[in-house]
C-alpha positions, 0 to 999 in steps of 0.5 A: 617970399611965401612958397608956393603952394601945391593946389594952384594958389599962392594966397596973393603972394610971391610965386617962388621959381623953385623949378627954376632956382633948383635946375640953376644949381644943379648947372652951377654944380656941374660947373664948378665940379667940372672947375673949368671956368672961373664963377666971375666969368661972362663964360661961365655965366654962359654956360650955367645959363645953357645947362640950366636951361637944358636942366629945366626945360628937358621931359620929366621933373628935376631930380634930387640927384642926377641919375646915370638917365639924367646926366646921359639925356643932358650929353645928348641934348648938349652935344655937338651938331644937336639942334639945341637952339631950335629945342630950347626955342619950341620948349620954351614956346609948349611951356608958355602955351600950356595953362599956367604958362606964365610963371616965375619959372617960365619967365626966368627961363625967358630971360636966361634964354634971351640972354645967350641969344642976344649977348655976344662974347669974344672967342677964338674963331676956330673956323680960322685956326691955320694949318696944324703944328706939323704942317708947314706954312712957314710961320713957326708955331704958336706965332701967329695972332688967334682969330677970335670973332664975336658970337652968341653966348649959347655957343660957347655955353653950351659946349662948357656945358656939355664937357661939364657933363662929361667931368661929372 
């Protein structure tokens, strides 16, 4: 692939994705840093998506490195209760409508955003955890079976991510 070029034009060639490419693994060395998902995982895809994307679509250009700035602005827009899904949605809808909104980087993002939201993964169903160990309900700990429900990929992305963050 010949790089982009700086004034616009790629002389007929492959754009590279580089923004793109660079915000994958910036995500994928947070989360490997953090080691708290094995790489092979459906989850950890999950959450180098979300990060990525959280990465890429966030104000101001990636860094070399990220700052103390950067690394506080990516708690904050994955944090628990944070209406990321609505963000990453209106970004994504500014990006396509700016000139040049089409690109390789752009398309990427798409794609990645497209597949935590339609992929579903199995996890626990934390809304119906029983009661607490020490509360009694006449079954011993630890016996009853763990509810686990099917949801998008996003939510459990984005929570992998954002304790990825926090162990960086």
């Amino acid at each position: 692939m010949r790089p982009e070029r700086h004034d616009g034009t790629s002389g007929g060639g492959l754009l590279v994705p580089m923004a793109w490419m660079y915000a994958e693994y910036l995500a994928d060395e947070l989360l490997r840093t953090g080691d708290l998902m094995e790489p092979a995982t459906l989850e950890y895809r999950a959450g180098r998506d979300a990060l990525a994307l959280t990465i890429f679509l966030s104000d101001g250009a990636v860094a070399e490195a990220l700052p103390a700035t950067r690394v506080d602005e990516l708690r904050m827009l994955t944090a628990y209760g944070t209406p990321w899904c609505r963000w990453v949605c209106e970004r994504l809808g500014t990006l396509a409508a700016a000139p040049g909104g089409t690109g390789p980087d752009l398309a990427l993002a798409r794609a990645a955003w497209r597949w935590l939201e339609e992929t579903e993964l199995l996890a626990a169903d934390l809304e119906a955890i029983g009661p607490l160990p020490w509360e009694p309900d006449g079954q011993e700990p630890g016996t009853e079976d763990a509810a686990q429900v099917w949801t998008p990929a996003w939510q459990l992305g984005l929570p992998l991510g954002h304790l990825a963050i926090h162990l960086y």
